[in-house]
C-alpha positions, 0 to 999 in steps of 0.5 A, spaced: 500 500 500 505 504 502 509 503 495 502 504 491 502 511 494 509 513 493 507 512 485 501 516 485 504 522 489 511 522 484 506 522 479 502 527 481 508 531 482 511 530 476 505 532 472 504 539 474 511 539 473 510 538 466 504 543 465 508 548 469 512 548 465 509 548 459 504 553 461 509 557 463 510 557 455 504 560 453 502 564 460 506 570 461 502 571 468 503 569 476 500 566 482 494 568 484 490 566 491 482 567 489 476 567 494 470 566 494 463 569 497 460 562 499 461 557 504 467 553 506 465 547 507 466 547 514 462 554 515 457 548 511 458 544 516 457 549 522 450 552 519 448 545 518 449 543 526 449 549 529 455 548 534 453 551 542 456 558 542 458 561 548 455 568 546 449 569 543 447 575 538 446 581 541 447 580 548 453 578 553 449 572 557 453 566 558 450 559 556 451 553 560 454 549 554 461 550 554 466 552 548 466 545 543 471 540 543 475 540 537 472 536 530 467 533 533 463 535 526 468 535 521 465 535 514 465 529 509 471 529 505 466 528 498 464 536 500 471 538 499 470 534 492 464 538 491 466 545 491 473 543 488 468 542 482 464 547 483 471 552 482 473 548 475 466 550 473 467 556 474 474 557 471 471 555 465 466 559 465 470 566 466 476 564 463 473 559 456 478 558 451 484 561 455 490 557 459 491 557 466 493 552 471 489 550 477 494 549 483 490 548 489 481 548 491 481 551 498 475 548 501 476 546 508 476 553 512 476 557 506 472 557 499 477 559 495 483 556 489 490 559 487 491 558 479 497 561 475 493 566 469 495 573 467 494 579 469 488 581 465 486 574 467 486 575 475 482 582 473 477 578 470 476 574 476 476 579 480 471 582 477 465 576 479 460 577 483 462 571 487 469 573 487 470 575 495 478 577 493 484 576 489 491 576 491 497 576 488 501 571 491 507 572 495 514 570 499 514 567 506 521 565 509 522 561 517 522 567 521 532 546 547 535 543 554 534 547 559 528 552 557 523 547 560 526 549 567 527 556 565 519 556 565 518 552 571 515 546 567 518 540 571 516 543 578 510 545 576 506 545 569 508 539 568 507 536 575 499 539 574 499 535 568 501 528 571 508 529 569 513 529 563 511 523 561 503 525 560 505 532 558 500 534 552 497 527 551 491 526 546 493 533 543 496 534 536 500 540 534 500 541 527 508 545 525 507 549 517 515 549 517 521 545 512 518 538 514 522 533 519 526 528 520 523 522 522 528 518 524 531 523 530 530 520 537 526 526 539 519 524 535 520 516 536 514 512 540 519 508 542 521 512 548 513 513 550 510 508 556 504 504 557 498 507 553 500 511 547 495 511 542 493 516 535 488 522 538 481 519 534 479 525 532 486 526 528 485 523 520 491 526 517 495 521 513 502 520 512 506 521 505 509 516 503 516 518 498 523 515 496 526 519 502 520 518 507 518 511 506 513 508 509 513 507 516 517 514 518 510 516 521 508 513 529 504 514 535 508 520 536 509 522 528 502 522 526 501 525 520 506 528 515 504 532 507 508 537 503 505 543 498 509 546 493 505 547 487 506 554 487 513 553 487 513 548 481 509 553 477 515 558 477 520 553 476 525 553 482 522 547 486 529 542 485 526 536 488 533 533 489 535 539 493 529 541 496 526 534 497 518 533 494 516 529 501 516 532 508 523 530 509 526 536 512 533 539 508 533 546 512 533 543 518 529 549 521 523 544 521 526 540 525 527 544 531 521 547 532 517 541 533 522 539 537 522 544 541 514 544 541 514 537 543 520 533 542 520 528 546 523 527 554 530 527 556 534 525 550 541 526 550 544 532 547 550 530 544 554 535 539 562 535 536 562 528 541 560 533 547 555 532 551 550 539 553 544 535 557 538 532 556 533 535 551 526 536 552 520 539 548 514 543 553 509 538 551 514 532 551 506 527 550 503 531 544 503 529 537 506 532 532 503 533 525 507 536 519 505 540 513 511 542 509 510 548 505 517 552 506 524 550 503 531 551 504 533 554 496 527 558 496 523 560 502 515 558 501 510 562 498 502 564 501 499 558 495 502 553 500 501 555 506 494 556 505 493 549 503 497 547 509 493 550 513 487 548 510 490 541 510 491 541 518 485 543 520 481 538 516 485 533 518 483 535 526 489 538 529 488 543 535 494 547 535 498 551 529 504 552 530 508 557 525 515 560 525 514 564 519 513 570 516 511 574 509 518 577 506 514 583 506 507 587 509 502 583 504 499 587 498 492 589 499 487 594 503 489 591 510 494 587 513 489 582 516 486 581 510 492 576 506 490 568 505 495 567 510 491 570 515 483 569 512 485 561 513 487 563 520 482 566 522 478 560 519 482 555 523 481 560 530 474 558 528 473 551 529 477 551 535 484 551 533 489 555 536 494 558 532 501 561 534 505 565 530 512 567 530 513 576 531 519 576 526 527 577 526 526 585 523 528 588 530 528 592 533 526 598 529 518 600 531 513 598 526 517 591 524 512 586 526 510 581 521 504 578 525 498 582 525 492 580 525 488 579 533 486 571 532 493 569 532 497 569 537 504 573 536 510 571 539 516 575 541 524 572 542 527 573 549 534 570 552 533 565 558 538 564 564 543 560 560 548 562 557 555 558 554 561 563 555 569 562 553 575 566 553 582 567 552 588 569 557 593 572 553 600 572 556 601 579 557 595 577 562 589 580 559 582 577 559 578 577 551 571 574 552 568 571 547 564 564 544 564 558 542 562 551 544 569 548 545 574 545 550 579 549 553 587 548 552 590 544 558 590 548 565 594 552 566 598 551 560 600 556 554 600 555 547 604 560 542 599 564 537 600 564 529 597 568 525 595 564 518 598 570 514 604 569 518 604 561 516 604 560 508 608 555 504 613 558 500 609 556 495 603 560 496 602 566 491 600 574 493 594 572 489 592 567 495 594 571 501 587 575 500 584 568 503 589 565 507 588 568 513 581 565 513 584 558 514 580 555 509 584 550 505 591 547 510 595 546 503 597 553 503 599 553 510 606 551 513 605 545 518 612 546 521 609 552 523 602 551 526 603 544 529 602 544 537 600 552 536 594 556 536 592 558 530 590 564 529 584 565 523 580 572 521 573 571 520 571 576 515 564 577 511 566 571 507 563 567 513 556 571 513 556 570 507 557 562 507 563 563 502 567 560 508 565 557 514 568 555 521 567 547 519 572 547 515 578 552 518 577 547 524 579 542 519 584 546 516 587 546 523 586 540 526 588 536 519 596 542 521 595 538 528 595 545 531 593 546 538 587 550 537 583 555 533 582 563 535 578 567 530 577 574 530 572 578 527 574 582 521 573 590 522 569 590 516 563 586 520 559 590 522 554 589 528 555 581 526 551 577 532 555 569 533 551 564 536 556 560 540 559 554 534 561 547 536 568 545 535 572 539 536 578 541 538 581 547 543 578 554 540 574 561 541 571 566 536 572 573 538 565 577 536 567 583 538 573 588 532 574 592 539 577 586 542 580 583 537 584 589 536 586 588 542 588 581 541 592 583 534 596 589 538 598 583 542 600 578 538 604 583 533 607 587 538 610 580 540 613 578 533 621 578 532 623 580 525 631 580 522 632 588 522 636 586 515 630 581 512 624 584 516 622 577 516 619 573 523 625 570 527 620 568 532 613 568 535 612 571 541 605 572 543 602 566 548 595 565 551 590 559 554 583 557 552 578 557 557 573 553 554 566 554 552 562 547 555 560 549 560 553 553 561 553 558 567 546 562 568 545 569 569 540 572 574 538 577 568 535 574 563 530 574 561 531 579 556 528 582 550 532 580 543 534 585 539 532 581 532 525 580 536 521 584 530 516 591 535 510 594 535 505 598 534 502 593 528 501 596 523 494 595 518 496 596 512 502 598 507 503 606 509 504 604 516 498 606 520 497 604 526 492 597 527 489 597 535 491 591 536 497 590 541 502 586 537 506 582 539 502 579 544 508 575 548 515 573 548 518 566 550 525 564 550 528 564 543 535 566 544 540 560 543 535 554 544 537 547 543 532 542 539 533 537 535 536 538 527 535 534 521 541 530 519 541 532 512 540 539 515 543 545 511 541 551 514 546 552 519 553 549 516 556 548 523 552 544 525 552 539 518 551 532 520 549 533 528 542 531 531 542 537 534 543 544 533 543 551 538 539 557 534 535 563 535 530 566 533 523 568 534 523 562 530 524 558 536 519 562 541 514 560 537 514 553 539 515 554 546 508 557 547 506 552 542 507 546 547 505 550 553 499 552 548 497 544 548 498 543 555 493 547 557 489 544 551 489 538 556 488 541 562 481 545 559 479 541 553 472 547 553 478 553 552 477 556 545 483 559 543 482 566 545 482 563 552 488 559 552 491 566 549 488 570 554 490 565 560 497 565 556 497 573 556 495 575 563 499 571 567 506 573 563 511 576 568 513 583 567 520 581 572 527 578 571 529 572 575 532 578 580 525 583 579 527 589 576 524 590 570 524 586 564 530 589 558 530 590 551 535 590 546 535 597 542 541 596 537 543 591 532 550 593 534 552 592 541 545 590 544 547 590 552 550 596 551 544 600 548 538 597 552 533 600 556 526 598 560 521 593 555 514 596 552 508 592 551 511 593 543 517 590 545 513 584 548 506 585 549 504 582 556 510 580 557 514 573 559 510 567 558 509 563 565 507 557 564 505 555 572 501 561 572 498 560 565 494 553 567 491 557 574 489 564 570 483 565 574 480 570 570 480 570 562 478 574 557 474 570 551 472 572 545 467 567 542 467 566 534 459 569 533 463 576 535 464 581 530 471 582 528 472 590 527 477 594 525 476 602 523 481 604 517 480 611 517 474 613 514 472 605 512 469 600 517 471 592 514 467 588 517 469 581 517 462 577 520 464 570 522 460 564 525 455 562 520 455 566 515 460 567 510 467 570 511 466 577 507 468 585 506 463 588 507 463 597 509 460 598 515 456 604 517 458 604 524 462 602 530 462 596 533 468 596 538 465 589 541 472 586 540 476 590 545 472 588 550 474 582 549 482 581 547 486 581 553 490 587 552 488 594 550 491 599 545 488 606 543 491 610 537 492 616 538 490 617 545 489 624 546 484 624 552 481 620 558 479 614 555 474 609 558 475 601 556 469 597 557 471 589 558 467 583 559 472 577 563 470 570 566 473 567 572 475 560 571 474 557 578 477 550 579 473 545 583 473 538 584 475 533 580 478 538 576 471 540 573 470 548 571 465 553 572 465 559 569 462 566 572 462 572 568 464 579 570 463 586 567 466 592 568 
């Protein structure tokens, strides 16, 4: 069976290969997302069962029934073939006689498709009467060990839920990123006790290809698909690069699902050194995978949108995306791109969705999450933090990073500079790159033997035209002691994760204190006054190392790549009055799985684990503490998980000053001050706290979402009618009333803010009560 559907799926693939490609002959024209005015077939669904609903129209009364579980209505499948039919007609029709390429029927949570036409053909479509909207497609890109005890998850959330080995059960996170590699230990059923079956309300299915065969999924790993039509409409999908299944070549998709929920205690071992036990938040929860992004090219909305239609048909309960657009989406309204439309859908049927802020900070106005039914997650630095450093002999102390064992205590090694290590052989034109340490032919390994090498990292190694991976081997295949690299003054503001090493080495960020590195080892050299050539190498030093974690009191702190508030609503900048982000969660130099194809990072090629940052990687955080709640409050509708979430965010560092933010690309401790709720919304994430919110703000899916654009009112009117733009005639601020924070553009006088809470009360059995409060 696993063998037969491989056939179909490379069949497939292969066909819209070749209409792409002879389509892209006659159609001189782009991608465009289409939505329609008529139901998806959820909203079908919905009208037909008339779900229970917290609020009624009109009133704010709670009803008895609480918040439905997830997908206990889930339409039949055979209505999506339905409204796929009823695209094709309509293609048809408009389009009689022309050339265009149907890549996706959208049914599920919108009812809508993404096809290949001109311009004038998208116009021509834009122009019907059951066309909602048309919108060109656009890019999207990507935007641990110790942080379960950062948020207190073993002394507390986890011991609330039974411990680690029940934490998130029965709940199943859906990850839109570069795929997964199966095979890592952190998403085997092997390591699970007892009882461990498949959510019975999830049917996704797992794809089956060459490079994902049959039985890459488990009870852990329970759905996996991948959506790159649109990328193969434009001819840059390369399938042996990036990979026509969900196998993850990036690695970026392995990360944060293991950081969401990989599994408890597996050993972190990287350059033959051990770092601790990995574990994700919710080390019980399912992992569904739909891979839409790629390590050559990015992703694109077409994609995405299919993804995410895909995962909520299938039955998952949470959304997690480490993704951004590439830029502001096109149209009247940020809210108002596919992405977010399908989002919003998703939050709907009861999904809750969690999204990365962005890595465009920390200028104002750089958020790339926008809408209010998404939860937006910032990137914080945790309390560990790995250092390492080099004594020089004249005994000063350079600080700097890398993830590598010290020279033997208390002894110094001679420092060479590469530059000063050149084979007779070597020409002038090679000397531009040897200080770079790339390539050990060029260097004389009489010279560098038992001594300390020194390298230059230039603008060259961000640019991934030389990388640490290969001056290490350089000095290792020269049996050199160890490596120092210092930051070349032409790299400018360049931030470095610590990098694993084999061998004894530091890498010093700083071009001020590798100056002081160089002053000394130059000031040291011994020259024949006649030839002026080196007569001997004077300079010393020792390596601490950088193995060993040490934890600091004044974490956490907002990152300077972590993208800021306010939101904008639309292109021109314009103030949203919707508070992003809403919070932030570790993302700064977190351990998670890799994939062992995995390119994104060079330096960690090869290893089952890599440290990254990102907001990329705090999104998963709240992510797997979003599913633990999920288990313990199976009624909370997304907006309750987000406000509990919100709420009880902390505002201090571990030692109760304020919370910090980085204001500068440049030398980020030096240029911080005070954190602003546009640095990080409510605040730091508290997972303890989160599953004890008391009061709580809910916003049920019969609420009119309004926004006010100047001097237009957009309506989106959910629940059982169809998602639609409509032009308002007056304002209806119900929402505010709802959302946990508050924001008001252009405060220029006293302003009263009505809001509508409910106190959830624990009683026994862990059964709930909900009482509504308005003030």
């Amino acid at each position: 069976m696993g063998s037969i559907y491989w056939v179909h799926v490379v069949l497939v693939l292969c066909l819209v290969m070749f209409i792409s490609s002879s389509c892209q002959d006659d159609i001189d024209g782009a991608v465009y997302i289409v939505t329609l005015k008529a139901l998806s077939s959820r909203h079908n669904a919905q009208r037909r069962t008339k779900s229970n609903r917290l609020f009624t129209h009109g009133t704010s009364e709670i009803l008895k029934t609480p918040h439905k579980a997830r997908n206990i209505s889930r339409p039949d499948r055979g209505h999506g073939s339905y409204i796929a039919k009823v695209h094709d007609s309509l293609l048809r029709r408009v389009l009689k006689g022309e050339r265009y390429l149907k890549l996706y029927s959208y049914h599920y949570l919108i009812n809508g498709f993404a096809l290949l036409v001109t311009p004038q053909q998208a116009e021509k479509l834009a122009r019907r009467r059951e066309v909602a909207n048309v919108v060109l497609d656009f890019s999207v890109r990507t935007a641990t060990t110790h942080t379960p005890e950062f948020l207190g998850l073993p002394r507390g959330a986890w011991v609330q839920e039974g411990g680690y080995d029940s934490a998130g059960e029965g709940i199943v996170i859906g990850f839109i990123d570069t795929g997964i590699d199966p095979t890592h230990p952190s998403f085997s059923d092997e390591t699970s006790g007892g009882q461990y079956p498949i959510p019975s309300h999830y049917s996704g299915i797992c794809e089956v290809t060459r490079d994902f065969p049959s039985g890459s999924c488990n009870r852990k790993l329970v759905g996996a698909r991948h959506f790159a039509a649109s990328a193969i409409t434009r001819g840059i999908f390369n399938a042996s690069q990036d990979y026509a299944s969900p196998f993850d070549g990036d690695g970026h998709g392995t990360h944060t699902a293991s950081i969401a929920a990989g599994n408890h205690g597996i050993p972190v071992v990287v350059a033959g050194h051990h770092f601790g036990n990995a574990s994700g938040m919710a080390p019980r929860s399912h992992i569904a995978v739909y891979k839409a992004l790629y390590k050559s090219f990015g992703g694109f909305a077409a994609d995405v949108v299919a993804a995410i239609d895909q995962a909520a048909q299938d039955g998952v309960d949470i959304v997690s995306l480490s993704i951004t657009p590439n830029r502001r989406p096109p149209g009247i309204a940020t809210f108002f791109n596919p992405i977010d439309m399908a989002l919003l859908s998703a939050v709907k049927a009861g999904i809750f969705v969690v999204q990365a802020s962005g890595n465009t900070g920390p200028s104002p106005k750089s958020i790339s999450s926008f809408s209010p039914w998404i939860l937006t997650v910032g990137a914080a630095t945790h309390d560990r933090i790995y250092s390492n450093s080099i004594l020089l002999g004249n005994n000063l102390t350079v600080a700097g990073v890398g993830l590598a064992p010290g020279t033997d205590k208390g002894e110094f090694y001679t420092l060479i500079s590469a530059i000063h290590a050149l084979n007779d052989e070597t020409t002038a034109a090679d000397d531009i790159y040897m200080s770079e340490c790339q390539d050990p032919s060029g260097l004389n390994q009489d010279v560098v033997e038992g001594n300390l090498l020194i390298c230059s990292y230039s603008i060259r190694f961000v640019l991934g035209l030389s990388t640490i991976k290969q001056a290490l081997t350089t000095a290792k295949n020269l049996s050199a002691a160890g490596v120092v690299f210092y930051m070349d003054p032409f790299v400018i503001g360049f931030q470095l994760n610590p990098t694993p090493m084999k061998i004894p080495g530091i890498i010093i960020p700083s071009p001020d204190d590798s100056k002081i590195l160089l002053q000394y080892y130059n000031s040291s050299l011994e020259r024949d006054e006649t030839t002026k050539k080196i007569v001997k190498f004077g300079a010393v030093a020792s390596l601490s190392g950088g193995l060993k974690a040490n934890y600091s009191n004044s974490a956490p702190k907002i990152m300077y790549y972590s993208a800021r508030g306010p939101d904008p609503e639309d292109s021109f900048l314009d103030d949203a009055e919707i508070l992003k982000p809403n919070l932030v969660a570790p993302g700064n130099s977190i351990w998670a799985a890799w994939s062992c194809l995995g390119t994104d990072s060079v330096e960690f090629q090869g290893e089952k684990f890599a440290m990254m940052s990102g907001t990329s990687m705090a999104a998963p955080h709240i992510a797997g503490l979003a599913a633990l709640m999920k288990q313990k409050f199976p009624t909370f509708s997304p907006s309750a998980i987000g406000s509990a979430l919100s709420t009880t965010a902390s505002l201090r560092d571990k030692k109760g000053g304020p919370i910090m933010a980085q204001r500068a690309y440049t030398n980020p401790d030096l240029n911080q001050s005070p954190a602003t709720p546009f640095d990080m919304g409510s605040g730091f994430v508290n997972a303890t706290a989160a599953l004890d919110p008391g009061l709580i703000f809910d916003c049920s899916e019969s609420h009119l979402f309004i926004f006010h654009y100047g001097k237009l009112l957009v309506c989106l009117i959910s629940s059982e009618d169809e998602v639609v733009y409509r032009c308002c005639s007056m304002i209806i601020l119900l929402m505010k009333e709802l959302l946990e924070n508050v924001k008001v553009q252009s405060l220029n006088k006293c302003f009263l803010a009505d809001r509508i809470v409910y106190a959830h009360i624990l009683v026994a059995h862990f059964s709930s009560n909900n009482y509504l409060f308005m003030w």
